[in-house]
RODO-2510 file (C-alpha; in nm, 4 decimals, decimal comma):
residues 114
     n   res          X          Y          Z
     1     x     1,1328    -1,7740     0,7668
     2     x     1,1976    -2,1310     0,8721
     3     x     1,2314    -2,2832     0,5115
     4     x     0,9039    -2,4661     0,5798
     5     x     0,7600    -2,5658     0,1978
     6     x     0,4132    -2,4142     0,1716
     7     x     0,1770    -2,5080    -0,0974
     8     x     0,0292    -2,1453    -0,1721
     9     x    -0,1783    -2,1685    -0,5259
    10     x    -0,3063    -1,7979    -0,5283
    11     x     0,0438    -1,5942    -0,5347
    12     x    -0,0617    -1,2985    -0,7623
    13     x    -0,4256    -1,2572    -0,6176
    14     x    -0,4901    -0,8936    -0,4742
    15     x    -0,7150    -0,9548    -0,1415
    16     x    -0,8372    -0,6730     0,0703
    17     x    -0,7771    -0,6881     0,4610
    18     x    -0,9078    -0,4722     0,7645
    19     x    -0,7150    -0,4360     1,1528
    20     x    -0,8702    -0,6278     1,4174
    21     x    -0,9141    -0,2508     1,6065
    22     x    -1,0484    -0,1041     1,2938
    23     x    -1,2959    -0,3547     1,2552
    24     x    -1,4123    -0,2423     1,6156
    25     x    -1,4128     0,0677     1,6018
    26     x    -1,6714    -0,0063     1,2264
    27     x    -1,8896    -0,2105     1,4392
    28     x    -1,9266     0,0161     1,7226
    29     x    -2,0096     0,2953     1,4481
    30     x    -2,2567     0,1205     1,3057
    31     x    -2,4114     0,0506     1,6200
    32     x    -2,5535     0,4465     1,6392
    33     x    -2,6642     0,3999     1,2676
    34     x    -3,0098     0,3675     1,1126
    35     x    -2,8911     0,0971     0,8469
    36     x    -3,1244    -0,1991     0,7748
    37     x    -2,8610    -0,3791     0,4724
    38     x    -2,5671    -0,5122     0,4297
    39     x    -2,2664    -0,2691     0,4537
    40     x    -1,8803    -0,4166     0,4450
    41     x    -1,5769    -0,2825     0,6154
    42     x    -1,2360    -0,3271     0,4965
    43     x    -0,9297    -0,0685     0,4680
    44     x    -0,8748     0,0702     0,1317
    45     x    -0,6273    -0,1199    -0,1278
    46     x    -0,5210    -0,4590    -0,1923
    47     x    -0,1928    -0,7086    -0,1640
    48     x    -0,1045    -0,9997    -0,2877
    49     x     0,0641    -1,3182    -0,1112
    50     x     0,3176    -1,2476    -0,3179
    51     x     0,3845    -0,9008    -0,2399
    52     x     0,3962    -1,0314     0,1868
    53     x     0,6146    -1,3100     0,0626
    54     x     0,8454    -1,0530    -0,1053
    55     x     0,8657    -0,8489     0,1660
    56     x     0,9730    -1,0631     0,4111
    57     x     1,2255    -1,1998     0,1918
    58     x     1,3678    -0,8936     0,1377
    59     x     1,3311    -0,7779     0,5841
    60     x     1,4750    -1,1395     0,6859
    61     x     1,7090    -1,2359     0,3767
    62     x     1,5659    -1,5893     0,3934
    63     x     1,3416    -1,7092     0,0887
    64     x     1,0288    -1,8715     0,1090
    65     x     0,9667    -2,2473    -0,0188
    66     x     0,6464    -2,2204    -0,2112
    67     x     0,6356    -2,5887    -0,3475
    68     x     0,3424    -2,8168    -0,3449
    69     x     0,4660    -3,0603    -0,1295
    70     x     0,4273    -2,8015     0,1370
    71     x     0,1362    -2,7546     0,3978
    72     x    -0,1759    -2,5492     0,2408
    73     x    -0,1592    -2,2212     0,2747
    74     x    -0,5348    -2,0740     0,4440
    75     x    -0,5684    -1,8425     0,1813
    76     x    -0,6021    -2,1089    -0,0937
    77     x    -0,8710    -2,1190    -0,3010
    78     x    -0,9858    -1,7156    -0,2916
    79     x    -1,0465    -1,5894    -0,5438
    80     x    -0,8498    -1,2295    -0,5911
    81     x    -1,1125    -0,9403    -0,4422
    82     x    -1,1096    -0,6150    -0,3314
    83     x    -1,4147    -0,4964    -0,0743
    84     x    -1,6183    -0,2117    -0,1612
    85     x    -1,6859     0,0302     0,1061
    86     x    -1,8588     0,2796    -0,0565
    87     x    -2,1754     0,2466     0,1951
    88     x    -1,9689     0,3202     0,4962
    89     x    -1,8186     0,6423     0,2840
    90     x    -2,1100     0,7776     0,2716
    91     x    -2,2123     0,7263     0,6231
    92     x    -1,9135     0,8862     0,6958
    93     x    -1,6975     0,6175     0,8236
    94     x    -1,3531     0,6274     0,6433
    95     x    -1,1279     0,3123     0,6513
    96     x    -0,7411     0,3527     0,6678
    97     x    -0,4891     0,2466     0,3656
    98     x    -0,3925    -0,1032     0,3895
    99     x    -0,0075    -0,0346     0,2673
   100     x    -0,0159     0,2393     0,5679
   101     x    -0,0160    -0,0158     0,8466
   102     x     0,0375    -0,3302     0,6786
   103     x     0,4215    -0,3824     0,6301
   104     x     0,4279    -0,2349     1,0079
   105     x     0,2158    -0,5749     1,0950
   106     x     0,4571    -0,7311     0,9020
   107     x     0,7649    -0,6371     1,0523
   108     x     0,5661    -0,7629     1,4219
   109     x     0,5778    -1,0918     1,3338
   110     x     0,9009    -1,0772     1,1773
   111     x     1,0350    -0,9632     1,5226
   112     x     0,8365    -1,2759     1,7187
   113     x     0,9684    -1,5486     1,4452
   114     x     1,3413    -1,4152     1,4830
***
């Protein structure tokens, strides 16, 4: 949004992301649960850089500088995942869809840059 370049090298990956409340709300369930493994919380579905990039494009009408001149982006480097929750399922705990509350994040930080 402010034409700063950014040297992003993963643009098509599809990465899997969980709210900061969500992820409390999984650790305070698993708190009254008789689990003695590994168990991973994240909501369901993926997005790509891309796919934010696009988006705010399209909210803001300003395009992005992806050029590797620019700072490095954090993401860098992942690889593309997705996080299987299929543990927490079955204890019962069900994660919400990450395009439900995503662009709404989205459009937050939109507001606070403009």
């Amino acid at each position: 949004m402010k034409s700063i370049p950014m040297d992003i090298d993963n643009l098509n990956s599809q990465m899997g992301f969980i709210r900061s409340d969500e992820a409390g709300k999984f650790m305070a369930f698993l708190v009254e649960q008789d689990i003695r493994d590994a168990i991973n919380g994240s909501s369901e579905g993926t997005i790509s850089i891309r796919e934010i990039i696009e988006y705010v494009e399209q909210k803001t009408g300003t395009k992005a500088v992806v050029d590797k001149t620019g700072a490095k982006a954090p993401y860098n480097g992942e690889s593309e995942y997705s996080i299987n929750t299929e543990k927490a399922g079955a204890l019962g705990f069900r994660f919400s869809v990450l395009q439900d509350w995503i662009y709404k994040l989205l459009d937050y930080y939109i507001q606070r840059v403009n």
